[in-house]
C-alpha positions as CSV (number, residue, x, y, z in Angstrom):
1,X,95.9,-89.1,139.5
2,X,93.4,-88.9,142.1
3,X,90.6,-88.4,139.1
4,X,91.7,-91.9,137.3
5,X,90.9,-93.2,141.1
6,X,87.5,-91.8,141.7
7,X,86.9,-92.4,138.1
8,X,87.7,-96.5,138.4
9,X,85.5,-96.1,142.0
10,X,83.0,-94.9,140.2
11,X,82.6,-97.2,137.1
12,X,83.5,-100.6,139.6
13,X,80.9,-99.1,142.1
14,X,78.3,-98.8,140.1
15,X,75.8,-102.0,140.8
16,X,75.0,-102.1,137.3
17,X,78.4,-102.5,135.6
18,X,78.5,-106.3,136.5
19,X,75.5,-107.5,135.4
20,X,75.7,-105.2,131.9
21,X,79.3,-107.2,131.3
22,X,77.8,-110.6,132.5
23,X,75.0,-110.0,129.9
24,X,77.6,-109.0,127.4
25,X,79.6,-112.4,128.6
26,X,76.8,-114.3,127.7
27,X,76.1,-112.8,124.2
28,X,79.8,-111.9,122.4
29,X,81.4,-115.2,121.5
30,X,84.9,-113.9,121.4
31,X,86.9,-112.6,124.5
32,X,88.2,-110.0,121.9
33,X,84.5,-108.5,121.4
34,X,83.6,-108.5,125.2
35,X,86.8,-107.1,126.2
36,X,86.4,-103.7,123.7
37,X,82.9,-103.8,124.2
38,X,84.1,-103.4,127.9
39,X,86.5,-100.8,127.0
40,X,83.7,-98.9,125.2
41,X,81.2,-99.0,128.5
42,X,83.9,-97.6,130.7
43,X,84.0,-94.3,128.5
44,X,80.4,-94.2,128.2
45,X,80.5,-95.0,132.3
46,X,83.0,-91.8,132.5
47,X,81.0,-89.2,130.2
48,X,79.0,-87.7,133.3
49,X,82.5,-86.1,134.4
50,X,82.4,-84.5,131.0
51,X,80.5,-81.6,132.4
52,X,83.1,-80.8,134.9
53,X,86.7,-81.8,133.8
54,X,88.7,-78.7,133.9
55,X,91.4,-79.9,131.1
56,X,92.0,-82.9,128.3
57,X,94.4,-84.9,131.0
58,X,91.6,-84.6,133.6
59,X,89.3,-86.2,131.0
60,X,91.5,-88.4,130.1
61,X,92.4,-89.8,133.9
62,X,88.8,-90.4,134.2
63,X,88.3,-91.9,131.0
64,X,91.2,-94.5,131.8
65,X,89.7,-94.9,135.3
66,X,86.5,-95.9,134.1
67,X,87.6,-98.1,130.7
68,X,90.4,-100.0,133.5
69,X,87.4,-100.9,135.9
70,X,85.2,-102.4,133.2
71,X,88.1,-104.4,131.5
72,X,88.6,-105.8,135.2
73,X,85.4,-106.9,135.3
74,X,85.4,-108.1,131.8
75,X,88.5,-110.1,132.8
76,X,86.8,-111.3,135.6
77,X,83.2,-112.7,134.3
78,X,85.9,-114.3,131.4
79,X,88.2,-116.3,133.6
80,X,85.5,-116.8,137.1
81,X,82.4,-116.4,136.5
82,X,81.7,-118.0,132.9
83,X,83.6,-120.9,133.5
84,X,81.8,-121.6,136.9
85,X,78.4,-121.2,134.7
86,X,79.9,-123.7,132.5
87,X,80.6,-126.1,135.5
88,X,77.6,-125.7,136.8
89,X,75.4,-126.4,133.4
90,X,77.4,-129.6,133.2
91,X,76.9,-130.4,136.6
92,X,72.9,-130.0,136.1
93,X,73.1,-132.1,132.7
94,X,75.1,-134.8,134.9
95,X,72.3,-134.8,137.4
96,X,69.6,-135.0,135.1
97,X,71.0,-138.0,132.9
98,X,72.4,-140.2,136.1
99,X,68.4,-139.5,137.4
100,X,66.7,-140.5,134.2
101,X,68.9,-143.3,134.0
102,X,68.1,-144.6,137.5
103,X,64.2,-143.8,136.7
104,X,64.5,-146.0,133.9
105,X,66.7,-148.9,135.8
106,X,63.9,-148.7,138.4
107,X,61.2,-148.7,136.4
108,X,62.4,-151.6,134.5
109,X,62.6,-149.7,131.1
110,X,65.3,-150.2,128.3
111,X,68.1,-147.9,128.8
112,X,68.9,-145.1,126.1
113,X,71.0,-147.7,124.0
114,X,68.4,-150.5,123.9
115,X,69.9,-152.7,125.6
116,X,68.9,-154.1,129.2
117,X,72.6,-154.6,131.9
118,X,71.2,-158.0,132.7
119,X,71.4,-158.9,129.0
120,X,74.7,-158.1,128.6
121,X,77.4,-160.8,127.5
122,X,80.1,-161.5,129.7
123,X,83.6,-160.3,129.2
124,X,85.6,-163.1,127.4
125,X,88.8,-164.6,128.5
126,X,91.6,-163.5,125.9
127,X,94.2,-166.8,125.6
């Protein structure tokens, strides 16, 4: 038990691990893909103990360790960090389209849909 612990240490310790999933985040469309792709990292993260396992459930403790630490982070960059990255890129494109739009008010330009708020009718009273 003790192996599948250092094992998951290991694999979530490693500075790497985060930004390889965050990458991979950003590139598979489907939470599906990044979450065996995940799965398929924390064996690769665990192989290095392949030289000194002593017996198949060793191997496999510290390939469960290591797979468990990168799904965590998978699940973690999928339900944080990418939708704070989509926040944020929304925020931006807010920012940038209420500052063109005040450039252009100040300026005295036409605004994106060609027409000027001073020209616009006023509302009518319904009977």
């Amino acid at each position: 038990m003790f192996t599948a612990l250092a094992a998951f240490a290991d694999a979530f310790g490693n500075p790497m691990a985060p930004a390889i999933v965050l990458a991979l985040a950003l590139l598979l469309t489907r939470p599906l893909q990044l979450r065996i792709a995940a799965a398929v990292l924390g064996c690769l993260s665990a192989l290095p103990t392949l030289a000194v396992t002593t017996s198949a459930a060793e191997l496999a403790l510290a390939l469960l360790g290591g797979v468990v630490a990168l799904l965590l982070y998978a699940e973690l960059m999928l339900h944080l960090v990418l939708p704070g990255l989509r926040f944020a890129g929304r925020c931006v494109l807010a920012v940038g389209s209420l500052s063109l739009l005040a450039v252009r008010t100040v300026l005295g330009l036409p605004l994106p849909s060609g027409r000027h708020p001073s020209d616009a009718e006023p509302p009518r009273d319904r009977p």
